[in-house]
N, C-alpha and C positions, 0 to 999 in steps of 0.2 A: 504494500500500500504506500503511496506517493501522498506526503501530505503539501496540499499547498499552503502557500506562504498567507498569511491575514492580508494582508496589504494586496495582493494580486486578487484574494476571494476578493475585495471591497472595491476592486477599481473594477472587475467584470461585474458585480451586481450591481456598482452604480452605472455604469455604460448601459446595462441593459435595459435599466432603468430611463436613461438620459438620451439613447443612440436610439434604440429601437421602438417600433409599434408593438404594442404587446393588449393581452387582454386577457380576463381573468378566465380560464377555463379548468373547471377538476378534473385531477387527473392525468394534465398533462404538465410535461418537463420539458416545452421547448419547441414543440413542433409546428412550422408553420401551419397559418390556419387558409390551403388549398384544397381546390378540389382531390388530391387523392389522400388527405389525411381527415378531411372531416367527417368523414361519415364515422370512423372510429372515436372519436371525441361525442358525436352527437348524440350516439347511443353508449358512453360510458357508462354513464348514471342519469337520475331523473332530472340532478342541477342541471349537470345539459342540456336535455329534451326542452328545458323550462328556459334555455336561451339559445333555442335552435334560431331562432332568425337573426342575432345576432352575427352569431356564426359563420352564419351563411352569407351575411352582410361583410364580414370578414375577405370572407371567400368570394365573393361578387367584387368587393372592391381590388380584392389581385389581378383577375380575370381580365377587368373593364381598363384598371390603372398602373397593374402592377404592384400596386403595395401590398406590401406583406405585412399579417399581421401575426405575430407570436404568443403560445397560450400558455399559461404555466399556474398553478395555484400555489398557495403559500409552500408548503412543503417542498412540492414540486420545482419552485424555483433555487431551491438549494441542493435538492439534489441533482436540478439540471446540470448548475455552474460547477460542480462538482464532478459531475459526471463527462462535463469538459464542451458547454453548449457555447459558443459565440457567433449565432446568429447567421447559419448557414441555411439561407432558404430552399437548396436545392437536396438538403438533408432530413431523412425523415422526421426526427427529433430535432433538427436544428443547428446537429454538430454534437450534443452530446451520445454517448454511447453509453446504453443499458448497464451498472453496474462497472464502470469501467473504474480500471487500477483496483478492483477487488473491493471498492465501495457499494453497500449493499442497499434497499429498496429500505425505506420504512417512512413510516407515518407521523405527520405531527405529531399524535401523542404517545409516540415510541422514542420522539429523542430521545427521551433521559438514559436510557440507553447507549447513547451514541455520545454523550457529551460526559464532560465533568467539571470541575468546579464550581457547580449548581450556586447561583446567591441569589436574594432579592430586597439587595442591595447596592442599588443602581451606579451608587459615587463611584463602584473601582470596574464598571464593565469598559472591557476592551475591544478596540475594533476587531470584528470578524466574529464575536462572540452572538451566539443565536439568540433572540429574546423570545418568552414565550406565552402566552393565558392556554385557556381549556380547547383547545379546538384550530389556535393560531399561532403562526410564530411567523420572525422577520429574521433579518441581519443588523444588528450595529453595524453601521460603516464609520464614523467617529462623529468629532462636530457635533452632537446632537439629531443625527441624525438614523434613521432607519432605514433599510428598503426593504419592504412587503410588495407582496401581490395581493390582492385583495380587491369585492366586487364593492364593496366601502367606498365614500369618496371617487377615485377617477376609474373604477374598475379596470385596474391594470397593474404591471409594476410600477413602483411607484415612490419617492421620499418624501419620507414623513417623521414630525420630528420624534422622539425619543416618546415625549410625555404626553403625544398626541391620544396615548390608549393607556388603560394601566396594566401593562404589562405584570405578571405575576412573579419571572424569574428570570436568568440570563446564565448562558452555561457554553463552554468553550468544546466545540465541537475534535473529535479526536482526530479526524481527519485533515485537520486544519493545524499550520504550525503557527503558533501565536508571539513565538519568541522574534521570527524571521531571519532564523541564522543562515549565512549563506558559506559558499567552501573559502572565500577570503578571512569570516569569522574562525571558521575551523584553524587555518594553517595561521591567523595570529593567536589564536590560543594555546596551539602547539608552541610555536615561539617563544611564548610569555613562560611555556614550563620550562622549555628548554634552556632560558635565560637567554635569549638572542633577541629579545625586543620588550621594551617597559611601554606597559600601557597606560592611558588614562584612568581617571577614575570610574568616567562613564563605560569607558570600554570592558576595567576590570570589574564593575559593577556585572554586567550584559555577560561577560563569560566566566565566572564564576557558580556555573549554571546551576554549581549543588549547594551552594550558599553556605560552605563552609570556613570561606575567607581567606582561599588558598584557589592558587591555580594549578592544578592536577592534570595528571594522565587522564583521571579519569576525567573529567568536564571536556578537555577536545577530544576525547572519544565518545562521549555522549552527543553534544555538537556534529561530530561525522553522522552519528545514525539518524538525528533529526533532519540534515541535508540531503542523505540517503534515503530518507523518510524509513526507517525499518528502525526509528526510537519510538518504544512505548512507553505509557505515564507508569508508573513504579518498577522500571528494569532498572 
């Protein structure tokens, strides 16, 4: 499993928020909304049937104008960008691929599952981290801000601020690397054990990564596996 970096999850959810037509559909992660993908969206579920002409107005406007319009619901749109969706119209899904890098299917209220650091306490949430109530959840992107999908407000993707909803909880998804360490992090942290380079305080702050006040073998090897994406939370 490939975790991606917070900062690339927030700048492809705001993009898709901010680049693309999108529109709230359940059950879907991404898939242009054409003629050969909407009959499967229209009979997913009864939400659909109950916005078939919408849909279809989707689909009428590609035909007539060319625009595409992209469907995703809450969930949906984070396992899209996970799944690796950047708005490939001529892609069934969009660009993303079904479970791809061993990232698995589940359901808004299966995060808790998939995440950790569960808090509902809003002052230390960090960009990329999921926020969530009974039924919904979004992305912190930072700033005060959110992207959801949602039939709420503009029925689409969409940013919204933080405190626009009262979100219940906010929890850093495992999938995701929150620290952003990259292989230049790694080989100065090898350095700093090796005695070959002094670093700052913010830097030795950032790779000190087991917070024992020492810089170790083991912390730029733990940093390698996070880059590698093959570091889990308590190895």
């Amino acid at each position: 499993m490939t975790a991606i970096k917070s900062d690339d999850f927030c700048k492809r959810l705001i993009s898709c928020a901010t680049d693309y037509k999108t529109m709230y559909v359940s059950g879907c992660f991404g898939a242009p909304l054409i003629p050969k993908t909407i009959e499967r969206y229209i009979n997913k579920n009864e939400y659909n049937k109950k916005i078939e002409n919408k849909i279809s107005e989707c689909c009428d406007n590609y035909v007539k104008n060319g625009v595409v319009t992209f469907g995703f619901d809450c969930v949906c749109l984070v396992k899209g960008i996970l799944w690796g969706w950047y708005g490939n119209d001529n892609h069934i899904y969009g660009g993303a691929v079904y479970k791809k890098n061993n990232i698995p299917d589940f359901g808004v209220n299966s995060l808790a599952t998939y995440c950790t650091d569960w808090s509902n306490n809003f002052d230390n949430i960090a960009n990329g981290e999921v926020v969530w109530m009974n039924g919904h959840c979004g992305v912190y992107v930072g700033s005060g801000n959110v992207v959801e999908c949602t039939p709420k407000w503009d029925n689409k993707v969409q940013i919204r601020k933080l405190y626009d909803r009262k979100w219940t909880r906010h929890g850093k998804l495992i999938f995701v690397n929150y620290n952003n360490y990259t292989a230049t992090d790694y080989l100065k942290c090898k350095r700093i054990f090796l005695g070959t380079y002094t670093p700052t305080p913010e830097e030795f702050s950032k790779l000190d990564i087991d917070g024992d006040g020492e810089i170790t073998a083991r912390d730029y090897l733990m940093i390698k596996r996070i880059v590698n994406g093959t570091f889990e939370k308590g190895s």
